[in-house]
N, C-alpha and C positions, 0 to 999 in steps of 0.2 A: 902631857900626852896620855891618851888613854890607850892600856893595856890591858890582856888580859891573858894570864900563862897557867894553862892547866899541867897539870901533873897526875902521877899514879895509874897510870895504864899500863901494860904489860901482858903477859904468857899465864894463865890460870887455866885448868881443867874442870868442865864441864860439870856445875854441880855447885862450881868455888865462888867466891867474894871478894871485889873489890870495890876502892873507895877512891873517886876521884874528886880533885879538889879543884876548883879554878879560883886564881888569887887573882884581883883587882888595883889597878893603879890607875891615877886621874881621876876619878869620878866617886862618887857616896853610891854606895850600894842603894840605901833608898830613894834614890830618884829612876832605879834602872830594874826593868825585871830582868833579868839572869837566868842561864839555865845549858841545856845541853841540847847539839845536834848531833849523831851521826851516821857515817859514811862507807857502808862496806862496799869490797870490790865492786864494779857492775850496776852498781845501784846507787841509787838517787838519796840524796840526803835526805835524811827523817827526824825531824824534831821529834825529842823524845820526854823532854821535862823543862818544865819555867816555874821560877819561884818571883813574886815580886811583893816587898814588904810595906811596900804603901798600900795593898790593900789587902792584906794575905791571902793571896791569892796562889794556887798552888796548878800545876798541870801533867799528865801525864799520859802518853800513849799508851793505845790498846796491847803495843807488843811489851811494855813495859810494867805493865802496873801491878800491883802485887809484890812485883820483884825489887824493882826499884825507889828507893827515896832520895828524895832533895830537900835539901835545907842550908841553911848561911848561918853566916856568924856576920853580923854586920861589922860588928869592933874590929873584926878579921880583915874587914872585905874579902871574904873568900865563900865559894858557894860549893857543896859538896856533892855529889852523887855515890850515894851505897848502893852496889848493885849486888845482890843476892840470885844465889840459884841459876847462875849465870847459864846459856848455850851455846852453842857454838855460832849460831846465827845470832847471836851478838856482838861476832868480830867483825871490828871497825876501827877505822877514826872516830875520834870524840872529841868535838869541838862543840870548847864555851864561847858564850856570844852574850851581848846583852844590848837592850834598846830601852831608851827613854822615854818611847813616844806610844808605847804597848803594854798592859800588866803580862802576867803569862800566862793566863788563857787565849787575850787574843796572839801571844806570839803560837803558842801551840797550834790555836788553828788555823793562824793564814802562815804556818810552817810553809806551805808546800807551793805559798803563792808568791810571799811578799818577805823578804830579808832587806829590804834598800840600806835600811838606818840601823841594822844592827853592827856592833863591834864584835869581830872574832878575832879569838884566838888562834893559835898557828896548830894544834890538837896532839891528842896523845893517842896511843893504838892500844886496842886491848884486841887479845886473841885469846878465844876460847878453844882449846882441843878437846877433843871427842874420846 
């Protein structure tokens, strides 16, 4: 069965770092770009980063970048998210996902159109206070 259980979200203050990790089961990290979406109240999910090692291919959104890195451990299957410099409009869900059928530039950019064949995660909350 293919899984995917993120961890490490939580309550940080405006300014702080954290690091989330999504761990893999079922499937080889390199046949799947991997990466994070998420989900604040009211609002519409936002792909925010895909990593996929069949072609190192790396992605990041404009509300993210700078701030945030992604990278994997394949041996791990596990794919990380450091998020730096965090704001507050950064609380959300954070759900990991991954597809086979996409590296993660195009999961990034048909974010906002097309998920059919990705695997998600059940996600983790991170809250940023002011």
């Amino acid at each position: 069965e293919v899984q995917l259980v993120e961890s490490g979200g939580g309550l940080v203050q405006a300014g702080g770092s954290l690091r989330l990790s999504c761990a893999a089961s079922g499937f080889t990290f390199d046949d799947y770009a991997v990466g994070w979406f998420r989900q604040a109240p009211g609002k519409e999910r936002e792909g925010i980063s895909f990593i996929s090692s069949s072609d190192d291919s790396l992605y990041y959104a404009d509300s993210v970048k700078g701030r945030f890195t992604i990278s994997s451990d394949n041996a791990k299957n596990t794919v990380y998210l450091q998020m730096n410099s965090l704001k507050p409009e950064d609380t959300a869900v954070y759900y990991c996902a991954a597809d086979s059928h996409l590296n993660a530039q195009a999961m990034g950019v048909f974010a906002p159109f097309y998920t059919g064949n990705h695997v998600w995660g059940k996600g983790t909350l991170v809250t940023v206070s002011s």
